[in-house]
N, C-alpha and C positions, 0 to 999 in steps of 0.2 A: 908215461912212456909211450911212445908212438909203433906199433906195432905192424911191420912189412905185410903190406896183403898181399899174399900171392900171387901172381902173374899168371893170365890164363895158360899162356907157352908150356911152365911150370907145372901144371895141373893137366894140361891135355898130352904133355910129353909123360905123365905118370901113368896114365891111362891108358893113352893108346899105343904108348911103345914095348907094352909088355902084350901086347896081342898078335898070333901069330903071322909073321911075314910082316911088319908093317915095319917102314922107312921113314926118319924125315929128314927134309933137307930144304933150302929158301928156294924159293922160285917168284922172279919179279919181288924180291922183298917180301914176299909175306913165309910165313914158319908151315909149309906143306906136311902133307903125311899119306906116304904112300902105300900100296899092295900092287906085287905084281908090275911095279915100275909105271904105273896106275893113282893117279891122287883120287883120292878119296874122303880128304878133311883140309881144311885149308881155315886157319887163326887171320881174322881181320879185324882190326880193331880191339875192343872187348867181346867179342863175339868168335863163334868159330861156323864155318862153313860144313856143309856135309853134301857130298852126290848122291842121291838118290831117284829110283826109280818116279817118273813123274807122276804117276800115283799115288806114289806113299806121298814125294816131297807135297802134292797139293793137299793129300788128307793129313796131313804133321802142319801144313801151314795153316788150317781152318779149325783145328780142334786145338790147338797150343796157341796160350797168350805171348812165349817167348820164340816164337819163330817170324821170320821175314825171308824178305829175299836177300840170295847173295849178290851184294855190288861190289864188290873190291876195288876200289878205287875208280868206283861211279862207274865201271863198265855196264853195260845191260846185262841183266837177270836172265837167267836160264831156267827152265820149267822145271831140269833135274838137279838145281842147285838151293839150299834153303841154309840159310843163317839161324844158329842157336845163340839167342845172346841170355845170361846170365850173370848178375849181378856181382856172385860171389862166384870165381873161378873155381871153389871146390866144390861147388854144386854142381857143374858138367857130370860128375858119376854119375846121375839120375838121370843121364840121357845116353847110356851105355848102349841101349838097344839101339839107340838111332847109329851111331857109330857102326855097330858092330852090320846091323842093315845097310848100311854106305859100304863097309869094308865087302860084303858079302856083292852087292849089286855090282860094285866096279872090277872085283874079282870076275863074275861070270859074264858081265859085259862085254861085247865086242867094240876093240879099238875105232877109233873114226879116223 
C-alpha cells in the first residue's frame, strides 16, 4: 500500500497557522504566510523560505546543513532571506524557533 507523504503546505499550514496573527494567502504562486500584512515565510518548492535578520539568516546559513538561499523562481537571493529545505515535511517542527524568529523580526521591522 502506498502511503500519501505529506505535503510541506500541509505541515507548514499546521504550524504556522496556529501562531498568533499569522495569515496565508498565494502571492506570485507560491503559499505565503503572513504577520502584520508582512510575509515572513514563503513554501518554494520542497523547501520553505524564512525573513530574517541578516545576522541570524548568515549564522542559520553557516551552522545548518539544511539551509540555502532563497531563489524562488531563480530571482536573486537576499541576505535577509534563507530556504529550510527538509526531506520529510514533518520535520519542519524542529525549526519552530526559526519561524517564530522570522515571525518576530518582520513584526518589529520597518516597511521599505
Amino acid at each position: 500500500m502506498d502511503t500519501l507523504k505529506p505535503s510541506p503546505k500541509t505541515q507548514i499550514d499546521a504550524l504556522l497557522l496556529k501562531l498568533p496573527g499569522v495569515s496565508a494567502r498565494k502571492i506570485n504562486g507560491l503559499d505565503a504566510y503572513f504577520v502584520s500584512d508582512k510575509m515572513f515565510a514563503c513554501i518554494n518548492g520542497s523547501g520553505v523560505g524564512v525573513r530574517l535578520s541578516s545576522a541570524m539568516a548568515t549564522e542559520v546559513h553557516f551552522s545548518r546543513d539544511n539551509i540555502s538561499p532563497f531563489q524562488p523562481g531563480g530571482i536573486a537571493a537576499t541576505r535577509e532571506w534563507i530556504q529550510i529545505d527538509r526531506p520529510d515535511p514533518t520535520e519542519y517542527v524542529k525549526d519552530l524557533d526559526l519561524f517564530q524568529a522570522a515571525l518576530e523580526f518582520v513584526k518589529t521591522s520597518r516597511s521599505r
